[in-house]
PDBQT receptor file of N, H, CA, C and O in Angstrom, charges set to zero:
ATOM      1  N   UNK A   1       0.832  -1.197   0.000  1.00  0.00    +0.000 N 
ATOM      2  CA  UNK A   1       0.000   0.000   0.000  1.00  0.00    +0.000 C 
ATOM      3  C   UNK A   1       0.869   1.250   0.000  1.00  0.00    +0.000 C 
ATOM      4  O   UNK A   1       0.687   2.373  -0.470  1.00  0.00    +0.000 OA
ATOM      5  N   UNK A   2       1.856   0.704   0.667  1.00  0.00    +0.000 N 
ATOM      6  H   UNK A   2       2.003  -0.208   1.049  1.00  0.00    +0.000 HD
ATOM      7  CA  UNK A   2       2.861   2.610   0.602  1.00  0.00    +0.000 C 
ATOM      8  C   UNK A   2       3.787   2.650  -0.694  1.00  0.00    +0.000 C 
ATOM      9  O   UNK A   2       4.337   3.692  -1.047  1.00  0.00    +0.000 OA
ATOM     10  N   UNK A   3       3.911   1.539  -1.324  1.00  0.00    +0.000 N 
ATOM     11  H   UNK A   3       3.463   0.692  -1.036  1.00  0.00    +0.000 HD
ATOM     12  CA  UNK A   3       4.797   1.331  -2.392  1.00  0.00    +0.000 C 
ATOM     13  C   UNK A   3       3.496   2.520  -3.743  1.00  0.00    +0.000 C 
ATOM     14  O   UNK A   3       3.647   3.490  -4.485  1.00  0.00    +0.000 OA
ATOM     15  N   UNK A   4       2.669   1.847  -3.443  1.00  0.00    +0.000 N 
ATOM     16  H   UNK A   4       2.547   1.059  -2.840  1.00  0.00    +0.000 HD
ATOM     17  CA  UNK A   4       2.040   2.174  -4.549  1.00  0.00    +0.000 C 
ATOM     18  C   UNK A   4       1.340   3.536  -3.783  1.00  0.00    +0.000 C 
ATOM     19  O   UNK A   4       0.754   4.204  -4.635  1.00  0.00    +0.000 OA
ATOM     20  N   UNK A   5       1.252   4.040  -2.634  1.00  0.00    +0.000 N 
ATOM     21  H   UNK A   5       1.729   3.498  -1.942  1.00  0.00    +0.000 HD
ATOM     22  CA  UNK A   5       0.880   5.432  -2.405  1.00  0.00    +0.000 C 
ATOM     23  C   UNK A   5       2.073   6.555  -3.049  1.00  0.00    +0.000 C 
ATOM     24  O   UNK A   5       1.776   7.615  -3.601  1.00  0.00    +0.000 OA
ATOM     25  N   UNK A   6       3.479   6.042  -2.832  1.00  0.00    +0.000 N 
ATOM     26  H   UNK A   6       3.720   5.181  -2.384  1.00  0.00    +0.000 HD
ATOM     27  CA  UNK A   6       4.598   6.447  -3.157  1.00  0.00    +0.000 C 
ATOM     28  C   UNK A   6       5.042   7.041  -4.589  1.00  0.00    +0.000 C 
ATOM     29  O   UNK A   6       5.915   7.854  -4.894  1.00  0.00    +0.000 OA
ATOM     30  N   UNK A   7       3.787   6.077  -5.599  1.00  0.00    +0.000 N 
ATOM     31  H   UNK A   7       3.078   5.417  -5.351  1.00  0.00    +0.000 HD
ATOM     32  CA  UNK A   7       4.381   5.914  -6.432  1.00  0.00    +0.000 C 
ATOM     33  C   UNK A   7       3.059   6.795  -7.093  1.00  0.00    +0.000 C 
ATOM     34  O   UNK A   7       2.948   6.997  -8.303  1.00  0.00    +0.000 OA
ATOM     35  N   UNK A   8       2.454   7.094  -6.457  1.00  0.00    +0.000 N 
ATOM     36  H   UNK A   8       2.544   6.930  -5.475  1.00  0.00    +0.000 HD
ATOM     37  CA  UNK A   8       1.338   7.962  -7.183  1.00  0.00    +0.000 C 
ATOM     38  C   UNK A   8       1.543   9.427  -6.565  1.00  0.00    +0.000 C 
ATOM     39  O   UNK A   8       1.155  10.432  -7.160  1.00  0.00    +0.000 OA
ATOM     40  N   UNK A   9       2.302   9.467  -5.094  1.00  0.00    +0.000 N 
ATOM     41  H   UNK A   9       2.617   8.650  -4.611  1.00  0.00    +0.000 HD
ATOM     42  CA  UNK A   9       2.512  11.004  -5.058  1.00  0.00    +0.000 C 
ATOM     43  C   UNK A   9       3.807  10.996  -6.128  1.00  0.00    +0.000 C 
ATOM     44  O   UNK A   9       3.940  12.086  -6.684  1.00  0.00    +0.000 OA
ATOM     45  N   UNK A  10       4.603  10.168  -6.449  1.00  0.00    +0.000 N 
ATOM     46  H   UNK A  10       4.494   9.282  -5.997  1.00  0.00    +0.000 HD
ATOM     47  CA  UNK A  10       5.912  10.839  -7.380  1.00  0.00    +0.000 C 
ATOM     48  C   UNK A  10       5.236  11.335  -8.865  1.00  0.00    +0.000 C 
ATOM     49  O   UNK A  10       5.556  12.425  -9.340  1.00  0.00    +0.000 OA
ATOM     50  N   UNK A  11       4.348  10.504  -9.497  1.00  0.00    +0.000 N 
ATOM     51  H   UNK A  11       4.088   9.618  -9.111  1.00  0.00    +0.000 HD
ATOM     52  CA  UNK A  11       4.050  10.673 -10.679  1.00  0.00    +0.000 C 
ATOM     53  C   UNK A  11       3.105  12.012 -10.995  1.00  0.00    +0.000 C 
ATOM     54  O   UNK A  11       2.993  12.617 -12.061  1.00  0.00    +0.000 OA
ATOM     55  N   UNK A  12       2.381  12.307  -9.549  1.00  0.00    +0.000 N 
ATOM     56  H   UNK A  12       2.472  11.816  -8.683  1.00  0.00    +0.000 HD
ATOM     57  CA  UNK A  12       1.902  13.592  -9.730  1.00  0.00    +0.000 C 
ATOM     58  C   UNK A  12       2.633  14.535  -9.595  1.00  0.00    +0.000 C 
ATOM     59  O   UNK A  12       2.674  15.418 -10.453  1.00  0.00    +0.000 OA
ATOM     60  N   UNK A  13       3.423  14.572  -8.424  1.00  0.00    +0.000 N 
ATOM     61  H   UNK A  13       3.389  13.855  -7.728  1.00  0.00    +0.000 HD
ATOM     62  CA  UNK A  13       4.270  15.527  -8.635  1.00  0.00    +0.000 C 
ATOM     63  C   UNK A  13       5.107  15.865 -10.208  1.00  0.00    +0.000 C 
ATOM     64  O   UNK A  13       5.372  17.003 -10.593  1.00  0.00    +0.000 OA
ATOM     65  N   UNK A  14       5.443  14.536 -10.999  1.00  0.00    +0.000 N 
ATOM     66  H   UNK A  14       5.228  13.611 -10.685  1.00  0.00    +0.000 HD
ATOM     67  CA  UNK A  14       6.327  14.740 -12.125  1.00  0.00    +0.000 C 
ATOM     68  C   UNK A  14       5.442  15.670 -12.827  1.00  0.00    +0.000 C 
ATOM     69  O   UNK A  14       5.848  16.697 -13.370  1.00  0.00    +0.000 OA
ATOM     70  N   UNK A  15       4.075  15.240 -12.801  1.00  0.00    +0.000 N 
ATOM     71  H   UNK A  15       3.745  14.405 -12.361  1.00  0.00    +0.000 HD
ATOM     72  CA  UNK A  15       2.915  16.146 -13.364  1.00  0.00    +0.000 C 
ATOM     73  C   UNK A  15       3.024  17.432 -13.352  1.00  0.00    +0.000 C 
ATOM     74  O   UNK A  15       3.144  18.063 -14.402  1.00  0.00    +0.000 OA
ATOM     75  N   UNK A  16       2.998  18.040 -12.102  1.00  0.00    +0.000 N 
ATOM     76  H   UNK A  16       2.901  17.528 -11.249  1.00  0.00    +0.000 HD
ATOM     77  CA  UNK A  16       2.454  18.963 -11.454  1.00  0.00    +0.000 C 
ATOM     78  C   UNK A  16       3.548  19.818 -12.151  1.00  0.00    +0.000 C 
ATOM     79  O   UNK A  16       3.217  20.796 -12.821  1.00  0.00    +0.000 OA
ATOM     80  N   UNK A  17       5.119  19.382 -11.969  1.00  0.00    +0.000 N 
ATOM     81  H   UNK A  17       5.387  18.587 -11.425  1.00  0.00    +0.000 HD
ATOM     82  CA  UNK A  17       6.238  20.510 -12.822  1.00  0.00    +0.000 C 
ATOM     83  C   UNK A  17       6.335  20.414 -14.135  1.00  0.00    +0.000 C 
ATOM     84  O   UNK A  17       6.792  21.165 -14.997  1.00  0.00    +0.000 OA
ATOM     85  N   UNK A  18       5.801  19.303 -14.156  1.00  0.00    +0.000 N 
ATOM     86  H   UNK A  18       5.430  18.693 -13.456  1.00  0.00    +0.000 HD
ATOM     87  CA  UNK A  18       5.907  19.328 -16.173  1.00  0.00    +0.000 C 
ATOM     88  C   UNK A  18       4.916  20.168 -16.531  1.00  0.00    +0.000 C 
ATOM     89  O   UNK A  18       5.188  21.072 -17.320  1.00  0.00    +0.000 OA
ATOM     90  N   UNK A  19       3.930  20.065 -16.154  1.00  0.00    +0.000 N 
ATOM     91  H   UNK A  19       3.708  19.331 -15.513  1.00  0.00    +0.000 HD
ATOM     92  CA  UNK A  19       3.285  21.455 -16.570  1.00  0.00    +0.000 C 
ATOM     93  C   UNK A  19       3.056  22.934 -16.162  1.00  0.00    +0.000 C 
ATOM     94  O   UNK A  19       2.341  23.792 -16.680  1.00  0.00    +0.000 OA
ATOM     95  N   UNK A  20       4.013  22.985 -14.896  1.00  0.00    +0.000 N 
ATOM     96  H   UNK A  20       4.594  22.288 -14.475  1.00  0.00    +0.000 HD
ATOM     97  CA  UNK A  20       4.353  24.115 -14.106  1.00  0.00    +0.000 C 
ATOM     98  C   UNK A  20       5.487  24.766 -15.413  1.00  0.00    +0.000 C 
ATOM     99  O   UNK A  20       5.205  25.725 -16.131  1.00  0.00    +0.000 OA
ATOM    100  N   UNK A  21       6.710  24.017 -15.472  1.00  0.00    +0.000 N 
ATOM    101  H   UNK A  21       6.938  23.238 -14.888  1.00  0.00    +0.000 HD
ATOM    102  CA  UNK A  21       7.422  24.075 -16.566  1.00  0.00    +0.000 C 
ATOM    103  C   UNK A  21       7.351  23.728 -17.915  1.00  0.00    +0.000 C 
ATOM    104  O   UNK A  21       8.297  23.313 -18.585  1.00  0.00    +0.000 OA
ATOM    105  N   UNK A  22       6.305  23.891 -18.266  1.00  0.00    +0.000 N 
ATOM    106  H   UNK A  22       5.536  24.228 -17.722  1.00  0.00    +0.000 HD
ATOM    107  CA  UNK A  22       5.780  23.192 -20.033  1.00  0.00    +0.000 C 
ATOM    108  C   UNK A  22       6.700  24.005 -21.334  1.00  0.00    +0.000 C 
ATOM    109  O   UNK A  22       7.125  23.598 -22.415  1.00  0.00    +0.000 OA
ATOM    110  N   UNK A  23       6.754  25.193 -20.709  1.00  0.00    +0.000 N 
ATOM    111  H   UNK A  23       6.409  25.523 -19.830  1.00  0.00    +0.000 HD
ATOM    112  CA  UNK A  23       7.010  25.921 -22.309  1.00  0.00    +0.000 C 
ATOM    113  C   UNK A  23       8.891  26.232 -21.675  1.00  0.00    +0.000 C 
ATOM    114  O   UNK A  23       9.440  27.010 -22.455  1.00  0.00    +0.000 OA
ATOM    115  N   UNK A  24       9.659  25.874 -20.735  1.00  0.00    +0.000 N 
ATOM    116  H   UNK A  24       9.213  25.242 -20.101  1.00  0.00    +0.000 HD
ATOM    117  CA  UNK A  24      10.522  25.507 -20.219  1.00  0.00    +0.000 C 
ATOM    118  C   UNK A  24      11.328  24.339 -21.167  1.00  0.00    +0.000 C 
ATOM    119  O   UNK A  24      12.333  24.409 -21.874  1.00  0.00    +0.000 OA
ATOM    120  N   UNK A  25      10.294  23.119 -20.796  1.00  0.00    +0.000 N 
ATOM    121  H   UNK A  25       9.477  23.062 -20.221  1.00  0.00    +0.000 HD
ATOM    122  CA  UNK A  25      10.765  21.926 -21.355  1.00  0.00    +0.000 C 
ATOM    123  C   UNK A  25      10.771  21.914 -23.132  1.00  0.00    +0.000 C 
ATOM    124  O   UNK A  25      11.606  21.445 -23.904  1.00  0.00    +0.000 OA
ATOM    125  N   UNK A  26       9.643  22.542 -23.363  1.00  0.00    +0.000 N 
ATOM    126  H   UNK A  26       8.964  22.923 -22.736  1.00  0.00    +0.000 HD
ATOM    127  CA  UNK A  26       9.813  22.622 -24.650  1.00  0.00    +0.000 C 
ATOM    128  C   UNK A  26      10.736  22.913 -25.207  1.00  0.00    +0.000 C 
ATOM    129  O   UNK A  26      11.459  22.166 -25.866  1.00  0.00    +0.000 OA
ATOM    130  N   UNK A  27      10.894  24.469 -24.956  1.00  0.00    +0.000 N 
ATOM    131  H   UNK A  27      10.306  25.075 -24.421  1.00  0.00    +0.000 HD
ATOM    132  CA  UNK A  27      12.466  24.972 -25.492  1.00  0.00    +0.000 C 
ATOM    133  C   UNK A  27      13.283  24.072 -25.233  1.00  0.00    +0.000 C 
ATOM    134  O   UNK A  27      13.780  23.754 -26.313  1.00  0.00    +0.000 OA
ATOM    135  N   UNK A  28      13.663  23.544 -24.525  1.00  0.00    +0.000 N 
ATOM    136  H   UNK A  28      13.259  23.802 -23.647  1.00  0.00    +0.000 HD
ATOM    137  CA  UNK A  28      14.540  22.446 -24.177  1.00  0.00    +0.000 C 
ATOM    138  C   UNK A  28      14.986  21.710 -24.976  1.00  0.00    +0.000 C 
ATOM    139  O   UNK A  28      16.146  21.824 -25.371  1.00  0.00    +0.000 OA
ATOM    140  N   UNK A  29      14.030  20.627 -25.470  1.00  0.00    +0.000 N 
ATOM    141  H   UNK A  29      13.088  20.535 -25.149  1.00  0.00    +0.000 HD
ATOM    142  CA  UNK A  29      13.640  19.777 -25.863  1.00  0.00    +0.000 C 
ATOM    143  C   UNK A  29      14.023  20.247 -27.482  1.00  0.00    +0.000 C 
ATOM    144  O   UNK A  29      14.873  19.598 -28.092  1.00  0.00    +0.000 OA
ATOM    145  N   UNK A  30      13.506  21.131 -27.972  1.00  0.00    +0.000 N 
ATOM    146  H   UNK A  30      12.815  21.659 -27.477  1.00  0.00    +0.000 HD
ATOM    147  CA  UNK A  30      13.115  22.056 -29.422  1.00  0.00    +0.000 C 
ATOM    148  C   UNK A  30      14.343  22.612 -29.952  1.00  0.00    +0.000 C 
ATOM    149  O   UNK A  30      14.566  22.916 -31.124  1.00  0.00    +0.000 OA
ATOM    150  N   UNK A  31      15.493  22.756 -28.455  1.00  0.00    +0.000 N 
ATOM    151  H   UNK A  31      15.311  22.509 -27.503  1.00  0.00    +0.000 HD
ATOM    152  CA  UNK A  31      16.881  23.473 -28.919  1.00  0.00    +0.000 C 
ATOM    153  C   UNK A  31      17.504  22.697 -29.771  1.00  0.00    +0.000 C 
ATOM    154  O   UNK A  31      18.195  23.263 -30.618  1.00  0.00    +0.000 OA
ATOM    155  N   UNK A  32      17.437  21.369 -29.778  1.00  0.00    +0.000 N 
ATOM    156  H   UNK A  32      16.876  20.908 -29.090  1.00  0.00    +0.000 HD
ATOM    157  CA  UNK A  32      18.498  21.002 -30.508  1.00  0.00    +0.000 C 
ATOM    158  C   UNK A  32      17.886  20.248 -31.902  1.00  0.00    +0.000 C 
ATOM    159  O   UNK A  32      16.821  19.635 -31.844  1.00  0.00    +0.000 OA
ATOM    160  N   UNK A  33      18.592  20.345 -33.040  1.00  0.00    +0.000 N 
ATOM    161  H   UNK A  33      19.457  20.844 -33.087  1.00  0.00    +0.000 HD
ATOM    162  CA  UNK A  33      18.479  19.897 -33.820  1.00  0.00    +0.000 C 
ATOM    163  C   UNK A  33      17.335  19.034 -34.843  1.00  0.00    +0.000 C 
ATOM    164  O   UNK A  33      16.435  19.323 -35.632  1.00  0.00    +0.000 OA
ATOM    165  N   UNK A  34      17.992  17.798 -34.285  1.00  0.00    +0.000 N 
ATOM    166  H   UNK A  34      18.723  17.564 -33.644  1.00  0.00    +0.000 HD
ATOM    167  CA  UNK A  34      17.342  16.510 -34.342  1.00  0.00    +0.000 C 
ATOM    168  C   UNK A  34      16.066  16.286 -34.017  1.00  0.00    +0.000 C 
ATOM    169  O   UNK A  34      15.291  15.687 -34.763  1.00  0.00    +0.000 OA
ATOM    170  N   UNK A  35      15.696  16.838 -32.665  1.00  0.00    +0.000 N 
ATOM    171  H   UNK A  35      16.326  17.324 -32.059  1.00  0.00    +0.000 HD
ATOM    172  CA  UNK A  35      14.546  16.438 -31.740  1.00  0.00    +0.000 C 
ATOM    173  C   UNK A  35      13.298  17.363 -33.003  1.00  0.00    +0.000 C 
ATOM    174  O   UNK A  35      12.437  16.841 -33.712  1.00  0.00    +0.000 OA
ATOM    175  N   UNK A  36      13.664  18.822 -32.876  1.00  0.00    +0.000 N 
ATOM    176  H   UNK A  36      14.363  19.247 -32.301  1.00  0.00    +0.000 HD
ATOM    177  CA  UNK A  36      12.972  19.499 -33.939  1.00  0.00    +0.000 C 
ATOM    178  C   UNK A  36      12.614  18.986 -35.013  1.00  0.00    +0.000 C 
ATOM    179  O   UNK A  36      11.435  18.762 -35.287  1.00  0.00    +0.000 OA
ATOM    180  N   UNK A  37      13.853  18.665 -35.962  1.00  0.00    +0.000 N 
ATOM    181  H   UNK A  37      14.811  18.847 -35.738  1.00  0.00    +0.000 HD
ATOM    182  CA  UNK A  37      13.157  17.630 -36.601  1.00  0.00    +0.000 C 
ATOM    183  C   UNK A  37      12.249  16.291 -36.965  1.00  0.00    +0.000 C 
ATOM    184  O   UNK A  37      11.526  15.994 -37.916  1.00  0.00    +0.000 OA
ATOM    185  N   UNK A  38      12.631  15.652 -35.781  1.00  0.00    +0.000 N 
ATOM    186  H   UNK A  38      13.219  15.893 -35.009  1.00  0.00    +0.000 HD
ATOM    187  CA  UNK A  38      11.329  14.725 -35.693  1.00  0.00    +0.000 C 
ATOM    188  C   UNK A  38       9.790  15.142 -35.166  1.00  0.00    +0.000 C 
ATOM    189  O   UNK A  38       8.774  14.547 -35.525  1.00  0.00    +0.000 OA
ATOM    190  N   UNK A  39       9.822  16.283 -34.243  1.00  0.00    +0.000 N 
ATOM    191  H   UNK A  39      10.647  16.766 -33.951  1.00  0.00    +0.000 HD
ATOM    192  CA  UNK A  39       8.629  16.697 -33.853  1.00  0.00    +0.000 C 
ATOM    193  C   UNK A  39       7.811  17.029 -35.104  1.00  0.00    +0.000 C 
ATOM    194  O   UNK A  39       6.696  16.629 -35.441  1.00  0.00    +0.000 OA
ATOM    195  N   UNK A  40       8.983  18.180 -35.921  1.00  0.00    +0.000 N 
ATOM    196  H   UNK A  40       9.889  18.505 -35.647  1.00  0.00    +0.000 HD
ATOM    197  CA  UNK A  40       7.662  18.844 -37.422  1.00  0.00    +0.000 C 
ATOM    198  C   UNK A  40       7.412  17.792 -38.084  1.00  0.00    +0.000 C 
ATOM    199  O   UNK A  40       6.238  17.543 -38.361  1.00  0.00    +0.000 OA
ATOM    200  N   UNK A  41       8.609  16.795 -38.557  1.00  0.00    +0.000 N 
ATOM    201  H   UNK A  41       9.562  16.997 -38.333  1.00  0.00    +0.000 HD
ATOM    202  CA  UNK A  41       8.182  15.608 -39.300  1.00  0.00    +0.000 C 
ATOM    203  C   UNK A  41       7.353  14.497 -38.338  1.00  0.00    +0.000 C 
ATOM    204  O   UNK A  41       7.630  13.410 -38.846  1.00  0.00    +0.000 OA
ATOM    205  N   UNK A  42       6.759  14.342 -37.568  1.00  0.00    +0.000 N 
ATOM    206  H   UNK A  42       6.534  15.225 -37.155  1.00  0.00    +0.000 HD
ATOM    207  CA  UNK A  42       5.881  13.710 -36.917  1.00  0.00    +0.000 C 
ATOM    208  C   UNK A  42       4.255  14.633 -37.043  1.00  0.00    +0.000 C 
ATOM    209  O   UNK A  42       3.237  14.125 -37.513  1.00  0.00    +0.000 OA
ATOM    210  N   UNK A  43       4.343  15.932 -36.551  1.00  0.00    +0.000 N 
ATOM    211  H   UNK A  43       5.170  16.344 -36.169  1.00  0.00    +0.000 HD
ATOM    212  CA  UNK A  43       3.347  16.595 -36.702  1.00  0.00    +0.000 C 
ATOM    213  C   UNK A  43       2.395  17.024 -38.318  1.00  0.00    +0.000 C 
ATOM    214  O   UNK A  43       1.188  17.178 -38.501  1.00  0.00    +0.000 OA
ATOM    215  N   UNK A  44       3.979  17.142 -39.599  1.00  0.00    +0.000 N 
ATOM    216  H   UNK A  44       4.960  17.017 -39.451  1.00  0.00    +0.000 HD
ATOM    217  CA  UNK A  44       3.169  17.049 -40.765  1.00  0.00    +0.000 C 
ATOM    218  C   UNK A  44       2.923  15.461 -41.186  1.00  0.00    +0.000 C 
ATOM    219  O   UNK A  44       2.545  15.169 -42.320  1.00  0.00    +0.000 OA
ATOM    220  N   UNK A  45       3.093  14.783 -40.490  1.00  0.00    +0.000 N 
ATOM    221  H   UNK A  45       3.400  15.020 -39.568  1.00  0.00    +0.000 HD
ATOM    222  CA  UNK A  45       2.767  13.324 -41.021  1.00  0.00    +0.000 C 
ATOM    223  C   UNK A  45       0.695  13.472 -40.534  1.00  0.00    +0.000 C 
ATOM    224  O   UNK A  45      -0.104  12.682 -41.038  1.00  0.00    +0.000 OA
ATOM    225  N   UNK A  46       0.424  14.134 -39.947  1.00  0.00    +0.000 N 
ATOM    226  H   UNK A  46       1.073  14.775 -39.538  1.00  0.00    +0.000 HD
ATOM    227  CA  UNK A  46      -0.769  13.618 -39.472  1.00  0.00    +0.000 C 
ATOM    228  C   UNK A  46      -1.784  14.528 -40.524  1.00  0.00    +0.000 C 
ATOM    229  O   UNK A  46      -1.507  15.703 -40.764  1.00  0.00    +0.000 OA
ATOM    230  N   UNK A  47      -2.800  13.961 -41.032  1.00  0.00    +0.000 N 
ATOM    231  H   UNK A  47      -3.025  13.006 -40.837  1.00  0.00    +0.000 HD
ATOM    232  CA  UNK A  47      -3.437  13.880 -42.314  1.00  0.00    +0.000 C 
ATOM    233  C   UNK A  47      -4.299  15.639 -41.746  1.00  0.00    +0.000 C 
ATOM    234  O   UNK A  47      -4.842  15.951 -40.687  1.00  0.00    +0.000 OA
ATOM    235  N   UNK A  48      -4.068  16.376 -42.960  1.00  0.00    +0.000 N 
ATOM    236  H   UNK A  48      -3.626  16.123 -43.820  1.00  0.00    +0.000 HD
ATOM    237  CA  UNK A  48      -4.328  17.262 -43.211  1.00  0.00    +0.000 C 
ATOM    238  C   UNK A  48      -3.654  18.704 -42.358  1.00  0.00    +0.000 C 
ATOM    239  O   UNK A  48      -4.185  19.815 -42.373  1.00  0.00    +0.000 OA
ATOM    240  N   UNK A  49      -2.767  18.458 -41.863  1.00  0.00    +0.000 N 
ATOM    241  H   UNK A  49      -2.336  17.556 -41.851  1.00  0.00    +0.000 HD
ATOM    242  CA  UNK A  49      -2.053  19.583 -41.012  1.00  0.00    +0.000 C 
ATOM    243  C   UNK A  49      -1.505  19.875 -41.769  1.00  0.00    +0.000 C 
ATOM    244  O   UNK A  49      -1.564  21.102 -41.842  1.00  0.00    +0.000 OA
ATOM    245  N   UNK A  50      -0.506  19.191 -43.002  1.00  0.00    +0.000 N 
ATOM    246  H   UNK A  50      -0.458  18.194 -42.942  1.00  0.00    +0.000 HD
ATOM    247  CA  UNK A  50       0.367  20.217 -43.983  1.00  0.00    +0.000 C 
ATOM    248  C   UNK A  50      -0.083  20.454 -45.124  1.00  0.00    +0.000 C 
ATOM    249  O   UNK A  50       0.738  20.641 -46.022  1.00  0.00    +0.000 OA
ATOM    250  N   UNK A  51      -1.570  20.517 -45.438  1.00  0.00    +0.000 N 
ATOM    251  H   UNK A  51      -2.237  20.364 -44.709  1.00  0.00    +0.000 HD
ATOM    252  CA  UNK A  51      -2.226  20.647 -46.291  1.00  0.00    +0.000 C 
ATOM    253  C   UNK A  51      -2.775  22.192 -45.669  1.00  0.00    +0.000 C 
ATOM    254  O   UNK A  51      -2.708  23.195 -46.380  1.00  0.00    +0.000 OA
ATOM    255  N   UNK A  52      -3.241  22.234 -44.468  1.00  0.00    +0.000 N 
ATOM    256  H   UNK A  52      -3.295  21.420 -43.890  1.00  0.00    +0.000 HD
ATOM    257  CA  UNK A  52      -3.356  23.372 -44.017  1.00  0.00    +0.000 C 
ATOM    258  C   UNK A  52      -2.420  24.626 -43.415  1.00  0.00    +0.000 C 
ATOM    259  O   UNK A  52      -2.846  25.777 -43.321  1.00  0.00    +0.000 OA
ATOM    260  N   UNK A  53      -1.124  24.224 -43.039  1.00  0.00    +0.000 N 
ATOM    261  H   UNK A  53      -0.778  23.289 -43.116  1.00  0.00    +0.000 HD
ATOM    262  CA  UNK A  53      -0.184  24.780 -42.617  1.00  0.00    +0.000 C 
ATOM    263  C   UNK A  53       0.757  25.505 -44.221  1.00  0.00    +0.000 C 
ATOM    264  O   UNK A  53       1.538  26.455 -44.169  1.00  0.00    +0.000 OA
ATOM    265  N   UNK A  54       0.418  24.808 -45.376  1.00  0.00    +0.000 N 
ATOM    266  H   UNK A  54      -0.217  24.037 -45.418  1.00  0.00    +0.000 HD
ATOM    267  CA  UNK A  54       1.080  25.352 -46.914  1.00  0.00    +0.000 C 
ATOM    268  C   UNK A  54       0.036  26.511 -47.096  1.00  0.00    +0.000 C 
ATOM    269  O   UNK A  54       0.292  27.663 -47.447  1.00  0.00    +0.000 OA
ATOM    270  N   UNK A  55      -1.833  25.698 -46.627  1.00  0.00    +0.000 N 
ATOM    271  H   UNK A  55      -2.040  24.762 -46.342  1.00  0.00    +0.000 HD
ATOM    272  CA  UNK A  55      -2.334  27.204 -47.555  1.00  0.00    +0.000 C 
ATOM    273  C   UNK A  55      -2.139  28.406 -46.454  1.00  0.00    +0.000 C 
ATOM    274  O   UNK A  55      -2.176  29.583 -46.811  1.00  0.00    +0.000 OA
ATOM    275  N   UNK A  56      -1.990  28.133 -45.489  1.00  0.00    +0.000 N 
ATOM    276  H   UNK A  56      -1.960  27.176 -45.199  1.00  0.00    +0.000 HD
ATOM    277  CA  UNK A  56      -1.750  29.462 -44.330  1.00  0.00    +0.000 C 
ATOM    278  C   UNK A  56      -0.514  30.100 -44.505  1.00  0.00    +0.000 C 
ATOM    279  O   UNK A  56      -0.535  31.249 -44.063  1.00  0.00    +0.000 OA
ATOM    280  N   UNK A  57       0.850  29.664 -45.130  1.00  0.00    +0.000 N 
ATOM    281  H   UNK A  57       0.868  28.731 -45.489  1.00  0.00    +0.000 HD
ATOM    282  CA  UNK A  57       2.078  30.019 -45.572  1.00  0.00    +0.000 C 
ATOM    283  C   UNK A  57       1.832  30.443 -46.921  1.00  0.00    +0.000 C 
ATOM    284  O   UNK A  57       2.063  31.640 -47.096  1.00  0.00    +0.000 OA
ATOM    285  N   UNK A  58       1.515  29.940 -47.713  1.00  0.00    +0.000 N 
ATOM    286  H   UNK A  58       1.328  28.968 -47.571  1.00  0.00    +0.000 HD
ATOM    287  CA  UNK A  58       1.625  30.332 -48.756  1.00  0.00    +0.000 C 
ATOM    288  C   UNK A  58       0.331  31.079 -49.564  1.00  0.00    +0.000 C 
ATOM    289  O   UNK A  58       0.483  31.852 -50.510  1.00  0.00    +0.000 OA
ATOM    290  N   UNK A  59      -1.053  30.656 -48.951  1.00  0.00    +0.000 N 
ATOM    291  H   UNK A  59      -1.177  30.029 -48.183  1.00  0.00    +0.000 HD
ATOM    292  CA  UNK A  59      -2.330  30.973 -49.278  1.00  0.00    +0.000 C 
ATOM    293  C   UNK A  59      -3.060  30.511 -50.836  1.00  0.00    +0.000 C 
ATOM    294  O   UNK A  59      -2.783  29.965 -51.903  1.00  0.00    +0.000 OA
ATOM    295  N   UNK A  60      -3.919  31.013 -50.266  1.00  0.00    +0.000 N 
ATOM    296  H   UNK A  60      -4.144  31.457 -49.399  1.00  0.00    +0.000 HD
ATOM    297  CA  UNK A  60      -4.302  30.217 -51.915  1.00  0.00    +0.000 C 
ATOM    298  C   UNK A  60      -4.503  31.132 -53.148  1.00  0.00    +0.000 C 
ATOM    299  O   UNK A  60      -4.537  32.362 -53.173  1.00  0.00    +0.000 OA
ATOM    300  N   UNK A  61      -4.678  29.908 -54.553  1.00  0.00    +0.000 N 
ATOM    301  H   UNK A  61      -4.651  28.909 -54.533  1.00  0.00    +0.000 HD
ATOM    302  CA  UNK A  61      -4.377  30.490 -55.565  1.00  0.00    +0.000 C 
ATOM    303  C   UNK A  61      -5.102  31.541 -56.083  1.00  0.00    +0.000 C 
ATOM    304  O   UNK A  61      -6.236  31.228 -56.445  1.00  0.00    +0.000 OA
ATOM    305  N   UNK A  62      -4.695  33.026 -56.268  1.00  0.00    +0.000 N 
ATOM    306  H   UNK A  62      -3.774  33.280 -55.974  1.00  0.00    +0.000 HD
ATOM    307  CA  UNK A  62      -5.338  33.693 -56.632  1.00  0.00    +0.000 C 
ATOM    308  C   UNK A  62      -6.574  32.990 -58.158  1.00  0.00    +0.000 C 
ATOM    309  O   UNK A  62      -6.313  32.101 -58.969  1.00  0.00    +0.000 OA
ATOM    310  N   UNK A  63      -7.645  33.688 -58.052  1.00  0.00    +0.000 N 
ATOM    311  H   UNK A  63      -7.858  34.410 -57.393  1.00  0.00    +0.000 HD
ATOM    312  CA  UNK A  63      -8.414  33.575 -59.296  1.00  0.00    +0.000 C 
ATOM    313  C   UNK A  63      -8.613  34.419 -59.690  1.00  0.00    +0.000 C 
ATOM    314  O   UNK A  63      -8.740  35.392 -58.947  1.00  0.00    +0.000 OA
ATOM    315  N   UNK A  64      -8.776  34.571 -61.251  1.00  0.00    +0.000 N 
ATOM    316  H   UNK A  64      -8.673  33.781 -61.855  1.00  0.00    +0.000 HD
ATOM    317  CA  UNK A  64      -8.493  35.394 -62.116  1.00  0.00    +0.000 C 
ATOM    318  C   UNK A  64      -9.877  35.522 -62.701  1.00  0.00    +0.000 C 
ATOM    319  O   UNK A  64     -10.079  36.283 -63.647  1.00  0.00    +0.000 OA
TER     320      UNK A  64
C-alpha cells in the first residue's frame, strides 16, 4: 500500500512541474536539432495539417 501510495505522489508531482514548466521543457527539448526535426516531421505526417499549414504560408491560388 505505501509502495504504490509512493508511487502515485511521485508521478503527480512529475505532473504537477511538467506542466508548471511546459514551455521551459519545450524549449529544451526544441533546442536542438534533431529532436525538432522529428517533432515537425511527426506533426506534418498527421493527415491534413500540412495541407493546411502550406495554404496558411503560402495561401491560396489567386483567381483570375
Amino acid at each position: 500500500m505505501s509502495r504504490m501510495l509512493t508511487s502515485i505522489l511521485m508521478i503527480g508531482s512529475i505532473g504537477y512541474f511538467g506542466f508548471r514548466y511546459r514551455y521551459r521543457l519545450i524549449n529544451v527539448l526544441l533546442g536542438t536539432g534533431w529532436m525538432r526535426r522529428l517533432a515537425v516531421g511527426s506533426i506534418m505526417s498527421f493527415p491534413g495539417v500540412k495541407q493546411k499549414m502550406m495554404q496558411s504560408v503560402f495561401g491560396r491560388p489567386s483567381e483570375w
